[in-house]
C-alpha positions in Angstrom: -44.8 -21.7 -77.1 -44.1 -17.8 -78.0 -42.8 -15.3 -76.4 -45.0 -13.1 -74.6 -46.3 -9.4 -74.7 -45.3 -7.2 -71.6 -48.7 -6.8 -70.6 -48.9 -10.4 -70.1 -45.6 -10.2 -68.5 -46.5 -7.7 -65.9 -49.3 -10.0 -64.8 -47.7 -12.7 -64.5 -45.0 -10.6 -62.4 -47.6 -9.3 -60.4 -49.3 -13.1 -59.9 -45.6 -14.6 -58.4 -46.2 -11.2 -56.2 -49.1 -12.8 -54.2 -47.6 -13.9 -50.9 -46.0 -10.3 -50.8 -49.3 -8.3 -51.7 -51.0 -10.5 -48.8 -48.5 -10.2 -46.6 -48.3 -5.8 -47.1 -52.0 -5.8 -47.0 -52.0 -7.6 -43.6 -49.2 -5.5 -42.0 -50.9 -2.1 -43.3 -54.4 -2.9 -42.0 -53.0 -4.3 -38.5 -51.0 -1.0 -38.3 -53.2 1.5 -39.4 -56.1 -0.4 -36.8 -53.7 0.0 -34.0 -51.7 3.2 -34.8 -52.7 4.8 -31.7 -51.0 2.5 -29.6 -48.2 1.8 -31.8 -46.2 5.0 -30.6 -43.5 6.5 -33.2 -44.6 3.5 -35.7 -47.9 4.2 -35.4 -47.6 8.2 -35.8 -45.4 7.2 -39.2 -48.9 6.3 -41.0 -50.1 10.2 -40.5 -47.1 10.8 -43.1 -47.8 10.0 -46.8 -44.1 10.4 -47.2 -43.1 7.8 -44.4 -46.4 5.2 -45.9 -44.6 5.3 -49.4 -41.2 4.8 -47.7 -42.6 1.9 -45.4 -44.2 0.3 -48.3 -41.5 0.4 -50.4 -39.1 -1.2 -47.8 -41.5 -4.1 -46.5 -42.5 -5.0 -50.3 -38.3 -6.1 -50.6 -38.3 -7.5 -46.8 -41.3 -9.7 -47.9 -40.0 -10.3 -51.5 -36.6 -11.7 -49.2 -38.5 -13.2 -46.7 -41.0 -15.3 -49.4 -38.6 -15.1 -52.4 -35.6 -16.0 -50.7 -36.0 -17.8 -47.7 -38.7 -20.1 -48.6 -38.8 -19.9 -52.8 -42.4 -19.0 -53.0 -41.5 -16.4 -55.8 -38.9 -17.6 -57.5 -39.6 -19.4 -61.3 -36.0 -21.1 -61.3 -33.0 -21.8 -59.6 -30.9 -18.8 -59.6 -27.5 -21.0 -60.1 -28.9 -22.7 -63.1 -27.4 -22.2 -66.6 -29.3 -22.5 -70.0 -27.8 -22.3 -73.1 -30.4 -21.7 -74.9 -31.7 -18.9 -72.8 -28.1 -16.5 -73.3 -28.9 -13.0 -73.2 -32.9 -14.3 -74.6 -35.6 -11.3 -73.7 -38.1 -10.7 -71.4 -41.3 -13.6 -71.9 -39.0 -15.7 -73.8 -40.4 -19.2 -73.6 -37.8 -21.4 -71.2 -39.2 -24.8 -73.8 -36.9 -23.3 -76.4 -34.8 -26.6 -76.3 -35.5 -30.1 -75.9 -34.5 -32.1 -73.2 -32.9 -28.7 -71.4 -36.3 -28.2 -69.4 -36.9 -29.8 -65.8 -40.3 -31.4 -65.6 -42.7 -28.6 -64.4 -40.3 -25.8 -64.5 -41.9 -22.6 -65.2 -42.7 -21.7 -68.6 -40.8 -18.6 -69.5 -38.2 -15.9 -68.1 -39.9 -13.3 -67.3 -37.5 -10.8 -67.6 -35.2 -13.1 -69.7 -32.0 -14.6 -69.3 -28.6 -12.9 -68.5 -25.0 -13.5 -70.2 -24.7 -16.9 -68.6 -28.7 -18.4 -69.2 -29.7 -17.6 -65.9 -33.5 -16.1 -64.9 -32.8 -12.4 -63.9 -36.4 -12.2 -62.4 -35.5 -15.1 -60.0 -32.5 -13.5 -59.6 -33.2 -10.2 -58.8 -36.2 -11.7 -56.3 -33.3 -13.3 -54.3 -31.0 -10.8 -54.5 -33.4 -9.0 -52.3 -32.5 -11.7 -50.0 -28.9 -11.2 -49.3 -29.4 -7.6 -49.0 -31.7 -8.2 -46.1 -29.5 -11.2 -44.4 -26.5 -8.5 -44.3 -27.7 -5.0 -44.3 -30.5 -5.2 -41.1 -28.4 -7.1 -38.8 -24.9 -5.8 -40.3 -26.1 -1.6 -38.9 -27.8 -3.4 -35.7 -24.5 -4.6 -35.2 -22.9 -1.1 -35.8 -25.3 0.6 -33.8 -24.4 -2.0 -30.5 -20.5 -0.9 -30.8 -21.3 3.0 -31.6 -23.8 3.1 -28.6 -21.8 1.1 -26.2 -18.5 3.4 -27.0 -20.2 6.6 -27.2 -22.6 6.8 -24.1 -19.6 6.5 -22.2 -17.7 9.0 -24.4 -20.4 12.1 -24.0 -21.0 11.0 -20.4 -17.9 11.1 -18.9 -15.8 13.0 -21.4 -11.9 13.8 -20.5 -9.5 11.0 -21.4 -11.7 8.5 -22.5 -13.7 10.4 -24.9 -10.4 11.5 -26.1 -8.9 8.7 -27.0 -12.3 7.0 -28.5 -13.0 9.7 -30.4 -9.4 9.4 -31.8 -9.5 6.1 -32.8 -13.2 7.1 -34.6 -11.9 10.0 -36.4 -9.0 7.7 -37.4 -11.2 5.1 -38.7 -13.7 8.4 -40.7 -10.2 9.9 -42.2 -10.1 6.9 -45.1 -13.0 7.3 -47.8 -15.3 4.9 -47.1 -15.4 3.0 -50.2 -11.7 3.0 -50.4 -11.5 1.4 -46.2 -14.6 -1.0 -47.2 -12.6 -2.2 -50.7 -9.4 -3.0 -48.8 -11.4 -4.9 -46.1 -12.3 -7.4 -48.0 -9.7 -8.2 -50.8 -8.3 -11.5 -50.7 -4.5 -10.6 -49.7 -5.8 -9.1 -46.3 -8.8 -12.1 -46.1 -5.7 -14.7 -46.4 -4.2 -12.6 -42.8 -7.1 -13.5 -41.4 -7.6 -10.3 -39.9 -11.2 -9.9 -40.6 -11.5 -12.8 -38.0 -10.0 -11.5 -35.6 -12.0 -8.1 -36.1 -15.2 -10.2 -35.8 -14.1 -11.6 -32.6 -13.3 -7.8 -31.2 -16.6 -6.5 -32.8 -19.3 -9.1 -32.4 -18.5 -9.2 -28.4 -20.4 -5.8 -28.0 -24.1 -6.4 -28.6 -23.3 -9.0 -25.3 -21.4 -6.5 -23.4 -24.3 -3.5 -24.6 -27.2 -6.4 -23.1 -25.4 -7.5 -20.2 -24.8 -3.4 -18.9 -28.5 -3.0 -20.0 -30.0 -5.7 -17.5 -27.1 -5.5 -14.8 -28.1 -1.4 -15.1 -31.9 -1.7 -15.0 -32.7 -4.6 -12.7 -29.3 -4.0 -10.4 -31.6 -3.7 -7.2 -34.0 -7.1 -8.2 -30.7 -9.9 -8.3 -33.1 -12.6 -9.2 -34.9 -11.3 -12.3 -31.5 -9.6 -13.1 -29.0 -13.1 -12.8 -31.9 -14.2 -14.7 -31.4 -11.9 -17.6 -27.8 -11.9 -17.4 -27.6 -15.6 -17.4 -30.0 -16.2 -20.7 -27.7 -13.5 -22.9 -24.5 -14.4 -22.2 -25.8 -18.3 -22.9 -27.0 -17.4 -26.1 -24.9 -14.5 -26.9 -21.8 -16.2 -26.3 -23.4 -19.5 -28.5 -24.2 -17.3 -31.2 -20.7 -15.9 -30.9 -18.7 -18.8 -31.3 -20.9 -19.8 -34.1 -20.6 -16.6 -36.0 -17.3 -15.5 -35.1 -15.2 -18.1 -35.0 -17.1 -20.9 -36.6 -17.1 -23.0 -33.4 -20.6 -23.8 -32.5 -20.5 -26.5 -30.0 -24.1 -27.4 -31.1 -23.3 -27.4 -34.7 -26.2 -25.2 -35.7 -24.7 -21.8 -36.2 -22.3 -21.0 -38.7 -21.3 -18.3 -41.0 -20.2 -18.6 -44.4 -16.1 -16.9 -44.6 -17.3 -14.6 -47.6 -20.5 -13.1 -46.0 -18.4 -13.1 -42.6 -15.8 -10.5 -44.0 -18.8 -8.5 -45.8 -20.7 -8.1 -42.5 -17.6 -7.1 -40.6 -16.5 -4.8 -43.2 -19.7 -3.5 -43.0 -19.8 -2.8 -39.0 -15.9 -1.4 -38.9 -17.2 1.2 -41.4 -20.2 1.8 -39.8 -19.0 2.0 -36.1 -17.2 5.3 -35.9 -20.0 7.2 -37.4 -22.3 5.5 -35.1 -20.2 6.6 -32.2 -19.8 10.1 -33.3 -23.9 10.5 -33.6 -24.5 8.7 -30.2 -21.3 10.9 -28.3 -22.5 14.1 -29.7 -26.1 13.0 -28.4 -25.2 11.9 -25.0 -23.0 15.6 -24.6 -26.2 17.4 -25.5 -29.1 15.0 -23.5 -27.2 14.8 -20.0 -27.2 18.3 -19.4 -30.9 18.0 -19.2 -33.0 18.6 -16.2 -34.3 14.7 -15.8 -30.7 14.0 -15.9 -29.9 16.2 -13.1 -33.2 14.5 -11.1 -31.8 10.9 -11.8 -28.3 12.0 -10.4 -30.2 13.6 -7.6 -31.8 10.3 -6.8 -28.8 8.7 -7.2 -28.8 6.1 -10.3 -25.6 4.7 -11.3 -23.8 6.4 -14.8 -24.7 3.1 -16.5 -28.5 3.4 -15.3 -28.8 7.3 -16.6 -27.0 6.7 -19.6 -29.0 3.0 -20.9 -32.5 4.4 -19.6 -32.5 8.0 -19.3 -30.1 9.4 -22.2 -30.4 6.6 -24.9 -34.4 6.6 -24.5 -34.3 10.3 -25.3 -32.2 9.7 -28.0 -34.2 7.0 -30.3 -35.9 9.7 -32.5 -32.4 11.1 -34.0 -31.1 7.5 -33.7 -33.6 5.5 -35.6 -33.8 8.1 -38.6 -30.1 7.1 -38.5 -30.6 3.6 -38.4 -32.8 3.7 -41.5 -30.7 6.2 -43.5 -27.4 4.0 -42.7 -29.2 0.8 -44.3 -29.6 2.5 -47.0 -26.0 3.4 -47.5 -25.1 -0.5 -45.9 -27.2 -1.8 -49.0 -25.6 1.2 -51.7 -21.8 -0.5 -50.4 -23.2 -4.0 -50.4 -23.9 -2.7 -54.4 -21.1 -1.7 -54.8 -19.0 -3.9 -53.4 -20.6 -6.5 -55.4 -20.1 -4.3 -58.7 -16.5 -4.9 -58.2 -16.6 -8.9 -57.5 -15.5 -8.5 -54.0 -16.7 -10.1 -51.0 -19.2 -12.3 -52.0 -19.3 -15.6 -54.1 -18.8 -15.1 -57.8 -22.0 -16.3 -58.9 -24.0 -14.4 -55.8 -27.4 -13.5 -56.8 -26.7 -9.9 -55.3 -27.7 -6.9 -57.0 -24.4 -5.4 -57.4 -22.9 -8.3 -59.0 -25.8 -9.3 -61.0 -25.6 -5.3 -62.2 -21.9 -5.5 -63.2 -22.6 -8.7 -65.0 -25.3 -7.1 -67.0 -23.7 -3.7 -68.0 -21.1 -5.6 -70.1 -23.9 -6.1 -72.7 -25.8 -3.2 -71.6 -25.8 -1.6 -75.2 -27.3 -4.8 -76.8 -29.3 -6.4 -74.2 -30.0 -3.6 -71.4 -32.5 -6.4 -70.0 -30.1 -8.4 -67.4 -29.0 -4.9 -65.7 -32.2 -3.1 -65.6 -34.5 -5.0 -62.7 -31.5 -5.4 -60.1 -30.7 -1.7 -61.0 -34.5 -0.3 -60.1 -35.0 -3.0 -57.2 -31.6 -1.7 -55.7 -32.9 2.3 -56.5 -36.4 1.4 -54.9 -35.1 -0.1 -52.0 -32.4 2.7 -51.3 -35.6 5.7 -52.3 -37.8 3.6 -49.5 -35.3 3.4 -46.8 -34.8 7.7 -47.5 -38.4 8.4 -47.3 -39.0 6.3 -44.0 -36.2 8.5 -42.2 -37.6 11.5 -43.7 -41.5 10.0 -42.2 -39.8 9.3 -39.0 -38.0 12.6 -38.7 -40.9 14.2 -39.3 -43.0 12.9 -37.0 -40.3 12.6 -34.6 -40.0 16.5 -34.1 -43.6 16.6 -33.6 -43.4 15.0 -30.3 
């Protein structure tokens, strides 16, 4: 066999792409055939800006999703080493030596081999992966502790907003990269204290869904025990499991490196969170419909889960996009510097850092995680700027 042209290359890129171009085309013609009902979402397809954005995200959640998760994408393991494929070019046949090819493996690298023999296309595919098993869920996360802290905060104001936005401003006076760096070196992993932080943190998307139901259905005690009793069931399995590593069950369990990325990830993102959803909540409950829900006399709880947050989404999801974004630039970079994650992690940062040692000679193994990273970060932008847009239109 011989190496191959890039055109060649391209298609065969674009032919290992067929579960993701299937899977975009059926979420774009669902959407655009229901838009009108879809609300926000729906509105987001009258914005060419926010359609490039959308696209751009959901062709790396799909890439994750069929890449990662199920290997529908992938040409090789991501953990396997080749000798003969060191620092080897895009379209280098994978048959170069005898005896070092599995029966039926894939015929060539497409975009060739890094310093270690490894297939930076299937590589790059499931990096995609660990960005969205951290990034998504890690600012979901942030978003439960900001909210929870900082409704009360603008609401009631006085002591408690003083003290919580204390500890915030605390928390914001370290650069970011510097607090996120220190979070997850070894010598503070071995204290054991991003356990512990877990424990504190991952407790408030329960408490946030717990005040939600006990707020909305406080006069129906049926449907509300009902609720109440299904979240703390799961919430609190899920809890042990991810926390602390003590799933009764057995089923849920968190691997220690990706645990102190995803609560480094949530401490940093929390105070901003909080700051956003305070300075929201002071502005929002001085509003008339505020005034009428007093009037009729809703509990605090009630006015600020279903009258303030409500009325607060548009500001807050452009957030929530723009902040995974800056989750997946620190997940990057974080990687870049060897920290965190496993040494031989598929992840973009570290699959980056390993490439730009050779990046003079062979600028192939840096290249594809560099633009997939740059894509992914350019997609998340222009869906805030789609939603903003069509946000202040309502």
């Amino acid at each position: 066999m011989e190496l191959i042209g890039w055109s060649e290359i391209l298609v065969r890129i674009l032919a290992r792409f067929i579960p993701v171009w299937i899977a975009l085309a059926f979420t774009f013609g669902l959407s655009l055939a229901y838009r009108r009902r879809l609300g926000l979402y729906g509105k987001l397809f009258d914005s060419p800006i926010g359609m490039t954005g959308f696209a751009l995200v959901m062709f790396w959640v799909f890439t994750g999703i069929f890449g990662g998760a199920f290997d529908l994408i992938v040409t090789h393991d991501v953990l396997a080493q080749s000798a003969a494929m060191k620092n080897e070019v895009p379209g280098t046949p994978y048959t170069k030596m005898i005896g070092d090819v599995a029966e039926g493996a894939y015929p060539y690298y497409l975009l060739g081999g890094d310093n270690l023999g490894r297939d930076v296309f299937s590589r790059m595919v499931v990096g995609a992966w660990v960005v969205m098993k951290i990034a998504p869920f890690a600012t979901i996360f942030a978003f439960m502790v900001g909210i929870t802290l900082g409704l009360p905060a603008g609401y009631y104001g006085r002591r408690l907003d003083t003290v919580l936005s204390f500890l915030a401003n605390l928390i914001l006076a370290f650069p970011v990269i510097l607090l996120f760096y220190l979070l997850v070196t070894p010598e503070i992993v071995a204290t054991g204290i991003p356990v512990y932080m877990a424990a504190v943190l991952f407790i408030f998307p329960i408490i946030f869904l717990v005040t939600l139901w006990n707020a909305r259905f406080h006069t129906q005690t049926l449907k509300r025990n009902v609720y109440v009793s299904i979240t703390l069931v799961i919430g609190l399995w899920l809890y042990l499991g991810i926390a602390w590593d003590a799933d009764p069950l057995g089923l849920v369990s968190f691997p220690p490196n990706l645990l102190v990325v995803f609560v480094a990830v949530v401490f940093v993102n929390s105070p901003t969170v909080f700051r956003i959803v305070r300075g929201l909540t002071m502005d929002i409950k001085t509003r008339d419909y505020v005034a009428a829900a007093q009037t009729r006399g809703e509990g605090p709880w009630y006015i600020m889960l279903w009258e303030i947050l409500p009325n607060a989404r548009g500001p807050l999801i452009v957030d929530f996009c723009l902040r995974i974004g800056y989750t997946t630039i620190l997940l990057g970079t974080l990687g870049f510097f060897g920290l965190g994650l496993s040494p031989e992690s598929p992840d973009w940062g570290s699959t980056i850092n390993e490439g730009r040692k050779l990046l003079s000679i062979y600028p192939h193994p840096a290249l594809p995680p560099a633009i997939a990273l740059l894509t992914l970060v350019l997609g998340l932008n222009l869906l805030a700027d789609g939603l903003r847009e069509e946000s202040l239109r309502d």
